[in-house]
PDBQT receptor file of N, H, CA, C and O in Angstrom, charges set to zero:
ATOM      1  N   UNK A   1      48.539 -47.421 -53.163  1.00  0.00    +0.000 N 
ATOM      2  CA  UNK A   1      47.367 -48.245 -52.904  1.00  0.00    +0.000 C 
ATOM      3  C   UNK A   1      46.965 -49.017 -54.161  1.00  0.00    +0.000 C 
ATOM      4  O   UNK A   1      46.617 -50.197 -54.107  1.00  0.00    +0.000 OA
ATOM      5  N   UNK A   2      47.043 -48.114 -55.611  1.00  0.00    +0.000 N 
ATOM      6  H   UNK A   2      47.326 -47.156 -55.655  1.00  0.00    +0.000 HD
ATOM      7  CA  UNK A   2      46.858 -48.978 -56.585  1.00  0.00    +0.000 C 
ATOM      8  C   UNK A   2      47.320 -50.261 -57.171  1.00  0.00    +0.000 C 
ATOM      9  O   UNK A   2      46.766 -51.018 -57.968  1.00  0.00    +0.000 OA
ATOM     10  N   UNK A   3      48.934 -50.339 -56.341  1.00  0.00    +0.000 N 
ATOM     11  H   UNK A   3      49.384 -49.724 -55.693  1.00  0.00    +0.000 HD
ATOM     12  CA  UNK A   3      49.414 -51.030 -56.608  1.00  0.00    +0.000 C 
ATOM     13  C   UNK A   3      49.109 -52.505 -55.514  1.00  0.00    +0.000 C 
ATOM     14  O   UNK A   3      48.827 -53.631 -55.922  1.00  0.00    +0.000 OA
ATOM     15  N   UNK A   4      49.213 -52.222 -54.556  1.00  0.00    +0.000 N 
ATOM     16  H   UNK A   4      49.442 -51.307 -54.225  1.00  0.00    +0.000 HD
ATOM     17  CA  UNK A   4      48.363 -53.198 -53.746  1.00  0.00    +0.000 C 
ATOM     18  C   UNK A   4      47.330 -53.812 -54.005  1.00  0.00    +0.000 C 
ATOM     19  O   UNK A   4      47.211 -55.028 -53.861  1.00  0.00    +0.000 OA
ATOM     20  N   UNK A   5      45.992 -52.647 -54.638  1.00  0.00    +0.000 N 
ATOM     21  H   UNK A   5      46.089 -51.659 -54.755  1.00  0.00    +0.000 HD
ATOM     22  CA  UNK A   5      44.775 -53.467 -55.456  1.00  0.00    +0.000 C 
ATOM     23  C   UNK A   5      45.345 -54.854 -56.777  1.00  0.00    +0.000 C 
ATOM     24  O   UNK A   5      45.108 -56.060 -56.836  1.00  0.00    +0.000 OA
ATOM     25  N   UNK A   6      46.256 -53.799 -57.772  1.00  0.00    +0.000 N 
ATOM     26  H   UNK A   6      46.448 -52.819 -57.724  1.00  0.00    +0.000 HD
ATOM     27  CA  UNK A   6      46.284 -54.657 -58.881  1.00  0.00    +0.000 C 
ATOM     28  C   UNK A   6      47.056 -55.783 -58.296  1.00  0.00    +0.000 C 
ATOM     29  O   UNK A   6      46.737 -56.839 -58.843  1.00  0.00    +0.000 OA
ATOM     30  N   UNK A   7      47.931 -55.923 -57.406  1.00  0.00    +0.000 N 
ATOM     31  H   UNK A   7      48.191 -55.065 -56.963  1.00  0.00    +0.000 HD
ATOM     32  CA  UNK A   7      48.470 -56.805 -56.977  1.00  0.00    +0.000 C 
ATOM     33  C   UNK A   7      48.141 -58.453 -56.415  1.00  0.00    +0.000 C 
ATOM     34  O   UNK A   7      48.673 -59.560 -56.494  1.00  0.00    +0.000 OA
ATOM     35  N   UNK A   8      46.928 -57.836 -55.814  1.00  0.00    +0.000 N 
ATOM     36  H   UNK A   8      46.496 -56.937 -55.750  1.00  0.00    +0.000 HD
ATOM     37  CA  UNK A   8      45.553 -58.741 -54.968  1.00  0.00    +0.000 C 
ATOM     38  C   UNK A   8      45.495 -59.255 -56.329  1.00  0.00    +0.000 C 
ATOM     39  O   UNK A   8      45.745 -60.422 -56.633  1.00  0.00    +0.000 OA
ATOM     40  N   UNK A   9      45.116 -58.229 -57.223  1.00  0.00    +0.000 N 
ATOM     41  H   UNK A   9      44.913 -57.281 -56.976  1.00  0.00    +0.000 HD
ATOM     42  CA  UNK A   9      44.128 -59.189 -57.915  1.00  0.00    +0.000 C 
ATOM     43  C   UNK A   9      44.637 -60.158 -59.389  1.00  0.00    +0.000 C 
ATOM     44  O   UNK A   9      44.031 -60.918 -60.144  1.00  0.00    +0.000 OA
ATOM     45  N   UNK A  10      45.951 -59.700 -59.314  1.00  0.00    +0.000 N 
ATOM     46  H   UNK A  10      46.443 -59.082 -58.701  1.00  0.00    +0.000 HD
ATOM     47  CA  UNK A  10      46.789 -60.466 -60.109  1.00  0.00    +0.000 C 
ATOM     48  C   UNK A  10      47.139 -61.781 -59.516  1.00  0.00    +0.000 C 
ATOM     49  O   UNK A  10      47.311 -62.738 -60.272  1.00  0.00    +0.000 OA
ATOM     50  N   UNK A  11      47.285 -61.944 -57.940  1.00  0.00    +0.000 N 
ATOM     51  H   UNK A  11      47.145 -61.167 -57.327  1.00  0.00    +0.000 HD
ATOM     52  CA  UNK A  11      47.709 -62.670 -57.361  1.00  0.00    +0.000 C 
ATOM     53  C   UNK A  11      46.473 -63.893 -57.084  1.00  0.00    +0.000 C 
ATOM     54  O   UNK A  11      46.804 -65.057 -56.860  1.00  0.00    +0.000 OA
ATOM     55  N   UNK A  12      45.196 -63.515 -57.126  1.00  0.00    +0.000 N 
ATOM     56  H   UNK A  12      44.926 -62.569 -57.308  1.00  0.00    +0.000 HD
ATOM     57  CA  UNK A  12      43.956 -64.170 -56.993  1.00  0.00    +0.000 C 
ATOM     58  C   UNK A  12      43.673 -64.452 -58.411  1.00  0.00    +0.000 C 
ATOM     59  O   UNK A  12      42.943 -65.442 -58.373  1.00  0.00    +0.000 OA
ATOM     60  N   UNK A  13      43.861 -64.106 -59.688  1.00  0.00    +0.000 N 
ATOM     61  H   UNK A  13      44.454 -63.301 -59.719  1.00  0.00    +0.000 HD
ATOM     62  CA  UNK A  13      44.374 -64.157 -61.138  1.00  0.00    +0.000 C 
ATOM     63  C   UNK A  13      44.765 -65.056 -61.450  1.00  0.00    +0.000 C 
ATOM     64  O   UNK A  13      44.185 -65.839 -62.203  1.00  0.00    +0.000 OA
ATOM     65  N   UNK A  14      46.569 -65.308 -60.652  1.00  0.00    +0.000 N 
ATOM     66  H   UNK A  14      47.040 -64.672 -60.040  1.00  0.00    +0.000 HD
ATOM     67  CA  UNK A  14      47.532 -66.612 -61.194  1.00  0.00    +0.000 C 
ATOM     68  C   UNK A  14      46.826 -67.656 -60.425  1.00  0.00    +0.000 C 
ATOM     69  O   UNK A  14      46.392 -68.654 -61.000  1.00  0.00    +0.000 OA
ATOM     70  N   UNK A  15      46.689 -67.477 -59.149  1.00  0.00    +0.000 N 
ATOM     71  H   UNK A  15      47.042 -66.666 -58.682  1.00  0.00    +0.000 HD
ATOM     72  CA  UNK A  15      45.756 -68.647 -58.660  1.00  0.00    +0.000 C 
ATOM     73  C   UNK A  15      44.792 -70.023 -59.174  1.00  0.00    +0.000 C 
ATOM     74  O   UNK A  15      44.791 -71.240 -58.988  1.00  0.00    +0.000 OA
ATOM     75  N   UNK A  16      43.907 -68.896 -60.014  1.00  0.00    +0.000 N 
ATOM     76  H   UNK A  16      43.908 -67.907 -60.165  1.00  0.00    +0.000 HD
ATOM     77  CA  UNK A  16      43.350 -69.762 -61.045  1.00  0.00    +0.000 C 
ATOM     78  C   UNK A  16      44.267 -70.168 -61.829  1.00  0.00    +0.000 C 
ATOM     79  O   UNK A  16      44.854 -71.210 -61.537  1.00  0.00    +0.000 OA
ATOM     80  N   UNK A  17      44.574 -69.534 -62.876  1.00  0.00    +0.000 N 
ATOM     81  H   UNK A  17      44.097 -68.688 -63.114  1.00  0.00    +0.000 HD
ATOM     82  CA  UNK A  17      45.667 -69.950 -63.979  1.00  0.00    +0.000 C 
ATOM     83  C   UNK A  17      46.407 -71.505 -63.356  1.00  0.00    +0.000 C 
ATOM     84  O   UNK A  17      46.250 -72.690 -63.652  1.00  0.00    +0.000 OA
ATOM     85  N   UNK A  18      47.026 -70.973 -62.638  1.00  0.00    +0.000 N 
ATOM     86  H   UNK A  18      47.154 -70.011 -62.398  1.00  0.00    +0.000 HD
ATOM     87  CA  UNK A  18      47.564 -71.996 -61.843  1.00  0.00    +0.000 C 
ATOM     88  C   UNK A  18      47.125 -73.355 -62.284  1.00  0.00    +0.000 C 
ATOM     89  O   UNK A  18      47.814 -74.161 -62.908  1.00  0.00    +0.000 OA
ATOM     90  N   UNK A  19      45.798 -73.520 -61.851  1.00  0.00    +0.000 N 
ATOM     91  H   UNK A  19      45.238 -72.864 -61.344  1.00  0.00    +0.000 HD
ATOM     92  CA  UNK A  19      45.244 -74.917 -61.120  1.00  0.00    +0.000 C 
ATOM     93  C   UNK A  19      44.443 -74.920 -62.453  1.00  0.00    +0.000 C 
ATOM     94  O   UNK A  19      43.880 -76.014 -62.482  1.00  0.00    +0.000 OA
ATOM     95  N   UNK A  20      44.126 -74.213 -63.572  1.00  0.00    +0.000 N 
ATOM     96  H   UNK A  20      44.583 -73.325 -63.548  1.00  0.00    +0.000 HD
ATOM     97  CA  UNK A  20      43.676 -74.835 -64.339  1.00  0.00    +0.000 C 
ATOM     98  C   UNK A  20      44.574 -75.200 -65.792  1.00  0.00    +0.000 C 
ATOM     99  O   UNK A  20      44.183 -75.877 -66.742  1.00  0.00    +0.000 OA
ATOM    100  N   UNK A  21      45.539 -74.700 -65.665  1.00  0.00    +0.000 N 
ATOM    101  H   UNK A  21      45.857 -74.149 -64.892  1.00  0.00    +0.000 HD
ATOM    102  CA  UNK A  21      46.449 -74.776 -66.826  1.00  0.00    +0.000 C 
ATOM    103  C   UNK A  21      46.971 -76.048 -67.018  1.00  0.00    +0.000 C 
ATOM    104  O   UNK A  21      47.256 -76.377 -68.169  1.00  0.00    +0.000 OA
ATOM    105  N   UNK A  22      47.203 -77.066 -65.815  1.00  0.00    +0.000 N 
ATOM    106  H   UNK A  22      46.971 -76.799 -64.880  1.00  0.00    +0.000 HD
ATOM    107  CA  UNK A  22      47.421 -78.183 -65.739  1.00  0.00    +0.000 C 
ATOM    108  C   UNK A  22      49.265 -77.961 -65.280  1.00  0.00    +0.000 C 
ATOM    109  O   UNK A  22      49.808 -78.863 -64.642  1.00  0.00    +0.000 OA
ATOM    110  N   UNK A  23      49.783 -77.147 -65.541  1.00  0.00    +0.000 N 
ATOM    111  H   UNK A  23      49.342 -76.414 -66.058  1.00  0.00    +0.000 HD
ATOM    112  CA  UNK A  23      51.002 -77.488 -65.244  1.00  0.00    +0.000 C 
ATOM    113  C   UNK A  23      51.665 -77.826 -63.906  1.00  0.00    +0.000 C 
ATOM    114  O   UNK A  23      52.759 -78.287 -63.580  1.00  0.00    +0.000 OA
ATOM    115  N   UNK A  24      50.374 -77.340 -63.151  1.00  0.00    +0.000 N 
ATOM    116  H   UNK A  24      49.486 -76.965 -63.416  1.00  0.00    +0.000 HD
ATOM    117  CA  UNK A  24      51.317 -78.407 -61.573  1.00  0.00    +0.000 C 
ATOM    118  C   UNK A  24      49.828 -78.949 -61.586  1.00  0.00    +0.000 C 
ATOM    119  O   UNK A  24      48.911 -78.344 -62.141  1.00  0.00    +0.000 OA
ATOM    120  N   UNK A  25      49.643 -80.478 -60.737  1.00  0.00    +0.000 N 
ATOM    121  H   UNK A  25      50.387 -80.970 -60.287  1.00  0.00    +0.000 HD
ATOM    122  CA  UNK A  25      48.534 -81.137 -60.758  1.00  0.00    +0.000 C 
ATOM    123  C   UNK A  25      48.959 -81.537 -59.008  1.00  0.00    +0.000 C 
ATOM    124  O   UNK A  25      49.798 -82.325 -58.571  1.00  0.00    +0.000 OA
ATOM    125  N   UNK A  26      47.913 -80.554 -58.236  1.00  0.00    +0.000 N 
ATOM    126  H   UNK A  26      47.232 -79.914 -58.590  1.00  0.00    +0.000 HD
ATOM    127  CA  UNK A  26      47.790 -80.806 -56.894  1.00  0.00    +0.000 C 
ATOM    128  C   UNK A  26      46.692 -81.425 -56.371  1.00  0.00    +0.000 C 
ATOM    129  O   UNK A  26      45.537 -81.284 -56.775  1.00  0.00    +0.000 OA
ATOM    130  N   UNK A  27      47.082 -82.146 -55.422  1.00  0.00    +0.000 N 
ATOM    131  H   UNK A  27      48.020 -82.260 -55.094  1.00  0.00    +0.000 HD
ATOM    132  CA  UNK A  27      45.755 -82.806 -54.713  1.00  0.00    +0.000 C 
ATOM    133  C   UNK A  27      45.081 -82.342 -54.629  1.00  0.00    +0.000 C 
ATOM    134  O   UNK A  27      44.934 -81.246 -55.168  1.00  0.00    +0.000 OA
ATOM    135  N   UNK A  28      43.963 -83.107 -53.626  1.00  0.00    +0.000 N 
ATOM    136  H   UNK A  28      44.083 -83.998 -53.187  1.00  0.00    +0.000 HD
ATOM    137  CA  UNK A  28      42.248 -82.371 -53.210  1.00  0.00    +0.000 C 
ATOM    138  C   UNK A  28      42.434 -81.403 -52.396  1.00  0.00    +0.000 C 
ATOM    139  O   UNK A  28      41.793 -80.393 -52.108  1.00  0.00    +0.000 OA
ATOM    140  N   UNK A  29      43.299 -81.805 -52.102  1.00  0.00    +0.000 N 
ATOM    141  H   UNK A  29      43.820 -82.626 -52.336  1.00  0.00    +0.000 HD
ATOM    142  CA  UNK A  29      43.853 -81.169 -50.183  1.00  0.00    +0.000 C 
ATOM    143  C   UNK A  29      44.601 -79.481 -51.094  1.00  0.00    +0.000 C 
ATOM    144  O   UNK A  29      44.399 -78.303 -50.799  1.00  0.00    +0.000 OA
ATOM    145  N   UNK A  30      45.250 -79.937 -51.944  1.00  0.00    +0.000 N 
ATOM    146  H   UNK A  30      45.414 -80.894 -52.184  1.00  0.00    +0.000 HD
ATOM    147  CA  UNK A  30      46.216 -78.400 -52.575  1.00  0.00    +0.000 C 
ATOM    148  C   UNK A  30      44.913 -77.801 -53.068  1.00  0.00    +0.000 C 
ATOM    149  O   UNK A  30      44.489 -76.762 -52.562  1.00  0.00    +0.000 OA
ATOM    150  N   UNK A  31      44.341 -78.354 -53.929  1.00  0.00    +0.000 N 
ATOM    151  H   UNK A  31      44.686 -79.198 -54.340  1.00  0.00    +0.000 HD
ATOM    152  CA  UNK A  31      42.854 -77.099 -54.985  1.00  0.00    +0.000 C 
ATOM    153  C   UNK A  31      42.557 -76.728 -53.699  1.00  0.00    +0.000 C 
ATOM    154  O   UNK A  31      42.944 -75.559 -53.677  1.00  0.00    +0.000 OA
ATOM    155  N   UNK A  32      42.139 -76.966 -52.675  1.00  0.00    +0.000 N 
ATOM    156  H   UNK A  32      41.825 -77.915 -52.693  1.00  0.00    +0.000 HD
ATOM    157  CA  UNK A  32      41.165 -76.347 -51.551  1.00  0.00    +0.000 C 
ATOM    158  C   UNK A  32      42.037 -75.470 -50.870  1.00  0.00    +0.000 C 
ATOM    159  O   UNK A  32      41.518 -74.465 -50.386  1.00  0.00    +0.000 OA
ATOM    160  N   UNK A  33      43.312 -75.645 -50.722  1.00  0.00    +0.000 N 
ATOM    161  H   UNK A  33      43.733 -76.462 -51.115  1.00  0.00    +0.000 HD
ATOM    162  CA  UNK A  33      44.230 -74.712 -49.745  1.00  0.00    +0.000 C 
ATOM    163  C   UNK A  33      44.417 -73.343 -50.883  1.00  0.00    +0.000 C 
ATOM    164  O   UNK A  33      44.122 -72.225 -50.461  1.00  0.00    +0.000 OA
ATOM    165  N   UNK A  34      45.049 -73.542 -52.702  1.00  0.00    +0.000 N 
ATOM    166  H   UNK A  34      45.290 -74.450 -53.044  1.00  0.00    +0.000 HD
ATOM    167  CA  UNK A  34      44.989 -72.706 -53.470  1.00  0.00    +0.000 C 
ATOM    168  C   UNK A  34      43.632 -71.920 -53.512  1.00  0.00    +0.000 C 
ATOM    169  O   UNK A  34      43.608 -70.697 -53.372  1.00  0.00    +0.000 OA
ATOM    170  N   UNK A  35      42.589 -72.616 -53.695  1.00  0.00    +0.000 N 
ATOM    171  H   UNK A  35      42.608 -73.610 -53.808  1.00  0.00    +0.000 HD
ATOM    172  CA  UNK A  35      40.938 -71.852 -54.172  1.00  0.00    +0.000 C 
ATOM    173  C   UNK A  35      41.148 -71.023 -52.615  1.00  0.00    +0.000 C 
ATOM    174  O   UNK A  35      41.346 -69.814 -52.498  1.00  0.00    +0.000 OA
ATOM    175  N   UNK A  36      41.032 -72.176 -51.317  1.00  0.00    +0.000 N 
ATOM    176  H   UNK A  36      40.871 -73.158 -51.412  1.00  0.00    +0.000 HD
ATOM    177  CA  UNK A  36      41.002 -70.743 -50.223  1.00  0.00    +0.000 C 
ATOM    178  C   UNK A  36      41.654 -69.492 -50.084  1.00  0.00    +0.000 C 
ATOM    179  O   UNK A  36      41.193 -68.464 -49.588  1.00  0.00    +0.000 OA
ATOM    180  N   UNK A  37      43.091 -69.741 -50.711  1.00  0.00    +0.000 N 
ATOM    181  H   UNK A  37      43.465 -70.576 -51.114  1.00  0.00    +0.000 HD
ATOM    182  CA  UNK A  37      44.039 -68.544 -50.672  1.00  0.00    +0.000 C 
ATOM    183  C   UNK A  37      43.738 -67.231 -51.386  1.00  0.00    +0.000 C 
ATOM    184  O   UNK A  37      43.946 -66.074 -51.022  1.00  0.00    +0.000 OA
ATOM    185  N   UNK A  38      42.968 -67.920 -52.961  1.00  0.00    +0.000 N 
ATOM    186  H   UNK A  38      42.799 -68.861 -53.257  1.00  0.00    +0.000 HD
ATOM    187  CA  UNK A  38      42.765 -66.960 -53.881  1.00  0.00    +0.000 C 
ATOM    188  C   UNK A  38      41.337 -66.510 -53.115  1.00  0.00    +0.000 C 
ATOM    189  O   UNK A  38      41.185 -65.311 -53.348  1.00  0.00    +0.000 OA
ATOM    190  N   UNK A  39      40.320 -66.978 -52.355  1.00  0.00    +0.000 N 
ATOM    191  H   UNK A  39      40.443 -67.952 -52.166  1.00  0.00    +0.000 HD
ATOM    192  CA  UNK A  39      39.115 -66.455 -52.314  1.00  0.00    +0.000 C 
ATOM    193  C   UNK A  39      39.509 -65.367 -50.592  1.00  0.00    +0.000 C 
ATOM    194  O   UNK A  39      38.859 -64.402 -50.190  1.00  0.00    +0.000 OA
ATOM    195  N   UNK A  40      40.450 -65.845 -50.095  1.00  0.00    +0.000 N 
ATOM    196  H   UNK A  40      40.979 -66.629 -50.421  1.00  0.00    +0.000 HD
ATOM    197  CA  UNK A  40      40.518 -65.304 -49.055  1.00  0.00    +0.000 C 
ATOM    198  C   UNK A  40      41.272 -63.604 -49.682  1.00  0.00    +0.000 C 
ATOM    199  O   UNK A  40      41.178 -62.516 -49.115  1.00  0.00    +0.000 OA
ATOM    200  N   UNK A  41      41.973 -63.919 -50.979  1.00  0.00    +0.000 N 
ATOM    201  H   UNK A  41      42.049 -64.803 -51.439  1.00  0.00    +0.000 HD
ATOM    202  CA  UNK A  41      42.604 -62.371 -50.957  1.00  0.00    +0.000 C 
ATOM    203  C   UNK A  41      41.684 -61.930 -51.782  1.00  0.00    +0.000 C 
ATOM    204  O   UNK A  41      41.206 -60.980 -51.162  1.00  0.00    +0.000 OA
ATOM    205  N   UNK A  42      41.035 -62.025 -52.951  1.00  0.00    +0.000 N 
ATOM    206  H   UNK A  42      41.423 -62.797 -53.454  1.00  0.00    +0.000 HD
ATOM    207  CA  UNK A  42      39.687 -61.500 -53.575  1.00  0.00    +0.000 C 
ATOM    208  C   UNK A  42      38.290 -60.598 -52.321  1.00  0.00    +0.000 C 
ATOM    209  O   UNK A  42      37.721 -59.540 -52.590  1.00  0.00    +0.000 OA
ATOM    210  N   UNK A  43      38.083 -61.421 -51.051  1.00  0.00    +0.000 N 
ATOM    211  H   UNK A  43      38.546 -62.280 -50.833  1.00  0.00    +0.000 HD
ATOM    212  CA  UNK A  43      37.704 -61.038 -49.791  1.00  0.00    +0.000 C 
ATOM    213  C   UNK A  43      37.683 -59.745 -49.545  1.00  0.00    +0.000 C 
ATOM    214  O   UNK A  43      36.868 -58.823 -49.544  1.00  0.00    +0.000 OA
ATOM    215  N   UNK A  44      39.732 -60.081 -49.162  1.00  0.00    +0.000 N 
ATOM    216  H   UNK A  44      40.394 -60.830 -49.163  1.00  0.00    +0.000 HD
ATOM    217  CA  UNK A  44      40.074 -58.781 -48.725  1.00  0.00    +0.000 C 
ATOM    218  C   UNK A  44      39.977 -57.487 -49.802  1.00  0.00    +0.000 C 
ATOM    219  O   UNK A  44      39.792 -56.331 -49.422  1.00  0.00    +0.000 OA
ATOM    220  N   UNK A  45      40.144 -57.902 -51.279  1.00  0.00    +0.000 N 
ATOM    221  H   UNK A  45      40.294 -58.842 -51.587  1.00  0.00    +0.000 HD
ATOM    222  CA  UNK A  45      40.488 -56.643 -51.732  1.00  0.00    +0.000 C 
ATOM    223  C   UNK A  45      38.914 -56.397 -51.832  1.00  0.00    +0.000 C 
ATOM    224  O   UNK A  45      38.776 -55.196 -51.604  1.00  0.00    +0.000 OA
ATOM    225  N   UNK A  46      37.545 -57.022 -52.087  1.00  0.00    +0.000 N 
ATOM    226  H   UNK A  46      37.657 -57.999 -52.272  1.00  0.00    +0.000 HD
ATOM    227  CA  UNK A  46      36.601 -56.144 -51.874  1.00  0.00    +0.000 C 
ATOM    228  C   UNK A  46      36.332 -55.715 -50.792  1.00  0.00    +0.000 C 
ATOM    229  O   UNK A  46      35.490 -54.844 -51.012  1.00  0.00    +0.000 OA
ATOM    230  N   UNK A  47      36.597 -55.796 -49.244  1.00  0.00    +0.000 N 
ATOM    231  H   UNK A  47      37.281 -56.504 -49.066  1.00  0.00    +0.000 HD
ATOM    232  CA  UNK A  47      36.233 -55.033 -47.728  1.00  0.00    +0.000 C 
ATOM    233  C   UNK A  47      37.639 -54.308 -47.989  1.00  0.00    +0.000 C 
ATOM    234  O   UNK A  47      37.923 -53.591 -47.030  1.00  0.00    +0.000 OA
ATOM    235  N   UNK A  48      38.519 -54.287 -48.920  1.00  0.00    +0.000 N 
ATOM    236  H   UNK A  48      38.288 -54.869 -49.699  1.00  0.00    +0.000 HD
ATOM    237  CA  UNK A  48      39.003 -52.977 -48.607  1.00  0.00    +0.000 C 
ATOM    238  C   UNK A  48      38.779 -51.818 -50.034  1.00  0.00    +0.000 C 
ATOM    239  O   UNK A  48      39.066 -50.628 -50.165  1.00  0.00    +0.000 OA
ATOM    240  N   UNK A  49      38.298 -52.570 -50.724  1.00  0.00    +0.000 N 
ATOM    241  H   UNK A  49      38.064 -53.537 -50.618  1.00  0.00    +0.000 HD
ATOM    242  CA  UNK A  49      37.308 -51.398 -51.373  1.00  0.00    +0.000 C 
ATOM    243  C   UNK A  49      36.561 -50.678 -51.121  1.00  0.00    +0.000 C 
ATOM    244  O   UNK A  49      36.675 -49.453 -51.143  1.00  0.00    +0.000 OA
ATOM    245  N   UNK A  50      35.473 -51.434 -50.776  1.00  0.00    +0.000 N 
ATOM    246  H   UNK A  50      35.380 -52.430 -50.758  1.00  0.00    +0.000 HD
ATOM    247  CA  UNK A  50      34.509 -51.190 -49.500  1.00  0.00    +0.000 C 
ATOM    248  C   UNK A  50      34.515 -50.175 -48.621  1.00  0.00    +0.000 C 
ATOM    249  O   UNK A  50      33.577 -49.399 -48.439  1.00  0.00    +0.000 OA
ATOM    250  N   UNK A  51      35.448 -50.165 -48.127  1.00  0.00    +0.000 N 
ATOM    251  H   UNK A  51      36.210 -50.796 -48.275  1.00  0.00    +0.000 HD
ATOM    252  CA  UNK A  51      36.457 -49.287 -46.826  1.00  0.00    +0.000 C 
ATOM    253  C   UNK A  51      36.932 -48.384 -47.378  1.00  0.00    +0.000 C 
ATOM    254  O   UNK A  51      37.140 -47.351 -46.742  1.00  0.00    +0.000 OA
ATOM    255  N   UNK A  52      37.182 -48.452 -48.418  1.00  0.00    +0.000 N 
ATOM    256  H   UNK A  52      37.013 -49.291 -48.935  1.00  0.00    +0.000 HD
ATOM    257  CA  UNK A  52      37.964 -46.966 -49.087  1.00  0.00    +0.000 C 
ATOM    258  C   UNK A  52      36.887 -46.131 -49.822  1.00  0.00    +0.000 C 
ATOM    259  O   UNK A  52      37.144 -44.927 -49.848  1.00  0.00    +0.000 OA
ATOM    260  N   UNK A  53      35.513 -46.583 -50.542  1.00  0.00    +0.000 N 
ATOM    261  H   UNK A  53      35.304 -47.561 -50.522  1.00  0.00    +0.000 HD
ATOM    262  CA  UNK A  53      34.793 -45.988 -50.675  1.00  0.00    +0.000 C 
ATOM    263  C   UNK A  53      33.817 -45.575 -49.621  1.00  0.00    +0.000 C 
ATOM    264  O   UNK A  53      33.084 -44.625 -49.896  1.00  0.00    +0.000 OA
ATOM    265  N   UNK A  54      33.721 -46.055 -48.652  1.00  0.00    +0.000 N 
ATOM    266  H   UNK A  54      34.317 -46.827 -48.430  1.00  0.00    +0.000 HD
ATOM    267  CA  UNK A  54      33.046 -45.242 -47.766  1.00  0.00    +0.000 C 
ATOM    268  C   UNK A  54      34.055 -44.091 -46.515  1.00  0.00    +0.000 C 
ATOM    269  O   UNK A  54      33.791 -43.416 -45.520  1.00  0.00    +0.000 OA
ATOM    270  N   UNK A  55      34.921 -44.329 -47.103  1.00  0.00    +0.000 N 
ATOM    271  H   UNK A  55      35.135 -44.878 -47.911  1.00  0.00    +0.000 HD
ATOM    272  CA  UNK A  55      35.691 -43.228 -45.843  1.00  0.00    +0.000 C 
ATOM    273  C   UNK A  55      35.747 -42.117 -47.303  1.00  0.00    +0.000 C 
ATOM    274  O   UNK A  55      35.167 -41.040 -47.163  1.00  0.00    +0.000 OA
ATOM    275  N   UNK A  56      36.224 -42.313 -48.243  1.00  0.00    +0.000 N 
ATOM    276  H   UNK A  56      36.694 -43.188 -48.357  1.00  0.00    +0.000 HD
ATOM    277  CA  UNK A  56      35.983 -41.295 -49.592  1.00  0.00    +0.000 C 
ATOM    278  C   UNK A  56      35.001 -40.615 -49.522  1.00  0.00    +0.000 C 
ATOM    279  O   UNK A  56      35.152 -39.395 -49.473  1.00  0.00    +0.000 OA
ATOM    280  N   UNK A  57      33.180 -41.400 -49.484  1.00  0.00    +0.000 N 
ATOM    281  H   UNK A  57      33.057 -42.392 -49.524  1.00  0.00    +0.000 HD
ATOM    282  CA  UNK A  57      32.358 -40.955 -49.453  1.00  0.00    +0.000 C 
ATOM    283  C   UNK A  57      32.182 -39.860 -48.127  1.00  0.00    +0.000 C 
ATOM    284  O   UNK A  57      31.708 -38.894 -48.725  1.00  0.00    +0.000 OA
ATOM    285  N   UNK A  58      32.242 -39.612 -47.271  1.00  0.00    +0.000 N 
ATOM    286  H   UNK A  58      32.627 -40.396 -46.785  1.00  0.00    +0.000 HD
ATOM    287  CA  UNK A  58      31.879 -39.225 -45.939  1.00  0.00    +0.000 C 
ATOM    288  C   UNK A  58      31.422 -39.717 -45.327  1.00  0.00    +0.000 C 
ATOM    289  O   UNK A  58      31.382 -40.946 -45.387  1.00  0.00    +0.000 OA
ATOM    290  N   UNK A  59      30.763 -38.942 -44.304  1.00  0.00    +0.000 N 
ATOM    291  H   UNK A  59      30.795 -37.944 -44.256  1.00  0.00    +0.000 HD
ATOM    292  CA  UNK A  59      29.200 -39.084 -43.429  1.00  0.00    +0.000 C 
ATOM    293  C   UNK A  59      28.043 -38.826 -44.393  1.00  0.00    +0.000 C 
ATOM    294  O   UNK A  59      28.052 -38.018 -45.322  1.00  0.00    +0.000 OA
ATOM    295  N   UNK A  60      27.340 -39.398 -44.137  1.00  0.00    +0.000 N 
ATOM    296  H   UNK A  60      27.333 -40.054 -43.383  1.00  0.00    +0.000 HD
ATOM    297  CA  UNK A  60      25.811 -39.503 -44.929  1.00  0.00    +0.000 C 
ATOM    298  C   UNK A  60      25.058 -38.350 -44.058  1.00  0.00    +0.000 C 
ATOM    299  O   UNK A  60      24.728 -38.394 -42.873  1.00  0.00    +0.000 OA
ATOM    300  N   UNK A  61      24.870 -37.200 -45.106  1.00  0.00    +0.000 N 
ATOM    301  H   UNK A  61      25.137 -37.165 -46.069  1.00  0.00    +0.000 HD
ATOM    302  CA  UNK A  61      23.810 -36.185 -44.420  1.00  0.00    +0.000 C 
ATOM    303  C   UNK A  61      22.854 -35.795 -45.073  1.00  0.00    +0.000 C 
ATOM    304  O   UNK A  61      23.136 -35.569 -46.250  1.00  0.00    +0.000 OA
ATOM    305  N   UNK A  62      21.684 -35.599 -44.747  1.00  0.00    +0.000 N 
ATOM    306  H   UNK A  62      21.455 -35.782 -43.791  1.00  0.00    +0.000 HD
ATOM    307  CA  UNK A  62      20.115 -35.505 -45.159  1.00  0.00    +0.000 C 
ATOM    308  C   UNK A  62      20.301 -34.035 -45.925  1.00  0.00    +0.000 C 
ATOM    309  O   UNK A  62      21.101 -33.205 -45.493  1.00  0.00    +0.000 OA
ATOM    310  N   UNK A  63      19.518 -33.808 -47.049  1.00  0.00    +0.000 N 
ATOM    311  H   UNK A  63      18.868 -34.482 -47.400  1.00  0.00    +0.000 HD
ATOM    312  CA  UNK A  63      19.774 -32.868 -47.705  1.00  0.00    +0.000 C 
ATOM    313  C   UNK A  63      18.535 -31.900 -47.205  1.00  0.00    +0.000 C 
ATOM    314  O   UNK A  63      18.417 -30.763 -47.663  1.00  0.00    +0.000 OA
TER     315      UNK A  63
C-alpha cells in the first residue's frame, strides 16, 4: 500500500515539475488536461487515506 501512496504522490509531484520546468511547453488545452490529471490523483490518494484511517480507526463508541 505504501508503495501505491508514494507512487500517487510522486506521480502528482512530476506533474508539476513537468509543466513548470519549461522543458515540454503545452497548450492551454495540455496545462488543464496535466493540472486535472495531477489533481484528480492527489483526490484519490487523500479519500483513500481517508478510508484507510477510518477503517484503522473502528467504530466510534461512547466511553
Amino acid at each position: 500500500m505504501a508503495i501505491a501512496v508514494f507512487g500517487n504522490f510522486g506521480w502528482a509531484l512530476a506533474c508539476g515539475v513537468v509543466l513548470y520546468s519549461g522543458v515540454l511547453e503545452p497548450a492551454p488545452a495540455g496545462w488543464a488536461w496535466v493540472l486535472a490529471g495531477a489533481i484528480g490523483v492527489a483526490w484519490a490518494l487523500q479519500s483513500r487515506g481517508c478510508a484507510s484511517r477510518a477503517s484503522l480507526a473502528g467504530p466510534m463508541t461512547a466511553l
